[in-house]
N, C-alpha and C positions, 0 to 999 in steps of 0.2 A: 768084450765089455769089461772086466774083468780086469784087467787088467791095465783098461785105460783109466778105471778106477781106481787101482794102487799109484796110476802115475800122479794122478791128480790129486790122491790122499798122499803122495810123498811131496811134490810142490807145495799144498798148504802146511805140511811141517817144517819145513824147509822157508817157506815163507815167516810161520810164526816163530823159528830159531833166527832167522835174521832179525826179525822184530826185539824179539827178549835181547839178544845180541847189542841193539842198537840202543835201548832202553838199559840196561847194566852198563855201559860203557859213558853213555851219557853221565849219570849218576855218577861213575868215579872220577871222572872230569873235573866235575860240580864240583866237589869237594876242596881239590887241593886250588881252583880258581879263588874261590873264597877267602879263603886263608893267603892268597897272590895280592887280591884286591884287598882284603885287607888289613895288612902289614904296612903297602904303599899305602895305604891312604893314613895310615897311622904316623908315619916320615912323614909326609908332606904335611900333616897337620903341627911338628914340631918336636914329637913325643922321646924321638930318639937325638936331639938336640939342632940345631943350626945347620941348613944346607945351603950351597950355592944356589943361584939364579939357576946356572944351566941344568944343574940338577934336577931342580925343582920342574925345568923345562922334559926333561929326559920323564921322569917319574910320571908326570904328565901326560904322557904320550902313552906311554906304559899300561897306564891305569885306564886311558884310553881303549887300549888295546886287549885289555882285560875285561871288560866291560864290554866288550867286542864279543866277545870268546863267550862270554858268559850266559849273553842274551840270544846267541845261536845255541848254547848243549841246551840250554833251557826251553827253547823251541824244538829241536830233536828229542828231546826228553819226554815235551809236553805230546808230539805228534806221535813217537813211539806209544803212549800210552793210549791215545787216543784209538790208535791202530789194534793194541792187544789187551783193549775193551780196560785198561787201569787208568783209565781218565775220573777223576772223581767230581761230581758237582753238587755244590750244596745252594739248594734252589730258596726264593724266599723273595718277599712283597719289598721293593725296594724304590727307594725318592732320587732320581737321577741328577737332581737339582744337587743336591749336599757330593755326588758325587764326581760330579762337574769342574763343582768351586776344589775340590779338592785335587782334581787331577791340574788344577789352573794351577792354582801356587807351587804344585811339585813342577812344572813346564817353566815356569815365566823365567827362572835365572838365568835359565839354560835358552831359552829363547832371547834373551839381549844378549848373553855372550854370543850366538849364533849373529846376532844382529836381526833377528827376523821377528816379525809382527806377530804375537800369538793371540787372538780371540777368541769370544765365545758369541754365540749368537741364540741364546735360549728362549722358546716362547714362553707364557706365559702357563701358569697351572700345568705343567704336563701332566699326564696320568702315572698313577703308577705300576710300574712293570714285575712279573714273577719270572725271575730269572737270577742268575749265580756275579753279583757284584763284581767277586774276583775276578771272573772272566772277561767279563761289559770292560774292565779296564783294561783286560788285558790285549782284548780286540783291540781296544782306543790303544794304545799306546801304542801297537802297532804300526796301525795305520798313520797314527801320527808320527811317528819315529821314521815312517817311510816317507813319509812330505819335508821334515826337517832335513833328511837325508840328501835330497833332490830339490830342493828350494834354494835360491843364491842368499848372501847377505844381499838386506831390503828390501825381501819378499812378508806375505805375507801368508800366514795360515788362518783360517777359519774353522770352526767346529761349529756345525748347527745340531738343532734337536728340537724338533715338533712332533708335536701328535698326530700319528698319521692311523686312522682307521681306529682299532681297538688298540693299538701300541704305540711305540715311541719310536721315529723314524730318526737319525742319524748319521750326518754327513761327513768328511772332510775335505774343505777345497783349501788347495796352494797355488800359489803362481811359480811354482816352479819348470822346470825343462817339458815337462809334459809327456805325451805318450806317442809314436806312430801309431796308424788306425792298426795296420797290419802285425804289431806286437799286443795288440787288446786279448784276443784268443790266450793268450800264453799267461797272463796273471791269475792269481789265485793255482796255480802249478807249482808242485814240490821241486824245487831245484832251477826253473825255468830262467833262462837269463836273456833279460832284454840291452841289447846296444845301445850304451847313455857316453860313448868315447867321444861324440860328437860335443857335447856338453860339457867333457871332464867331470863327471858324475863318476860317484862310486857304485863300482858292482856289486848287487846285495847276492844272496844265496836264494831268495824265493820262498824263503821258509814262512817268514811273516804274514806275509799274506797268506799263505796255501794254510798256516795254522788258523790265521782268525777266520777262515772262512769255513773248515773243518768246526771250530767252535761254535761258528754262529750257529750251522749246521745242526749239532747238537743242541743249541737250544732251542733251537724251532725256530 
């Protein structure tokens, strides 16, 4: 007994050093992506004087690709802490309405360049929720950022939000590629990848989901 107990108290330290591991490495990442993202976006905006077209195309892509990068350590980052309990929330009475309109105007540019329908569908009066703002978007943009992903140009995204019970119940529907029943099991999985080659869909990492769901998780 005795020893099956050293083995199982050296797997959770071994477990919590992969953790810190993941969580420190993350963070140095962060750092110099920032400073990637933005310098390019400091050129492309004129700052260091006149570029070509192609350029401009290239940088593009670039910042694309940084933005990529940045919004996976930032996922790893957030899951690592969540895992070695340094997730922090700061909890408080909040109007989902004002934060709605606000997540609307940061979406709509980037939904016409996408060419895709972005809406809201809000009932009226919701209640108000005690819960961590930060987070509420950070699940939403997820989820949303996984429907733009997987939606063609001329599709459409929907975001609803009714009062369901004592809370605020919260959708999103797209018309995009859609799911197999038999890949349903696998979402909300760290790392889990479902087959979208059929589609020509891009392969995500799983993290989005598997974090906002950990989140919600967290907030009850």
């Amino acid at each position: 007994i005795q020893t099956l107990e050293k083995e199982i108290e050296s797997l959770k330290a071994a477990s919590s050093a992969k953790d810190e591991f993941i969580r420190l490495t993350s963070h140095e990442l962060r750092t110099p992506l920032d400073a990637m993202r933005g310098n390019i976006y400091m050129v492309l905006e004129g700052e260091t004087g006149t570029i070509s077209k192609q350029t401009e195309e290239y940088l593009k892509d670039t910042l694309l690709g940084a933005d990529r990068l940045i919004h996976i350590v930032s996922d790893t980052l957030d899951i690592a802490r969540i895992k070695t309990g340094h997730m922090k929330f700061s909890l408080d009475t909040i109007d989902l309405t004002p934060l709605f309109k606000t997540f609307e105007k940061e979406y709509a540019s980037f939904a016409d360049r996408k060419q895709i329908s972005l809406s809201f569908d809000m009932k009226q009066n919701l209640p108000a929720v005690y819960s961590d703002s930060v987070k509420v978007m950070q699940i939403l943009t997820n989820l949303v950022g996984n429907a733009f992903k997987f939606t063609p140009a001329g599709g459409t995204i929907v975001i609803r939000a009714k009062a369901a019970e004592d809370t605020v119940a919260i959708s999103v529907e797209d018309t995009g590629i859609g799911i197999a029943s038999e890949d349903i099991p696998k979402l909300f999985k760290q790392f889990s990848e479902i087959d979208t080659s059929a589609a020509n869909a891009p392969k995500g990492t799983g993290l989005g989901l598997f974090l906002s769901k950990q989140l919600a998780e967290k907030l009850g």
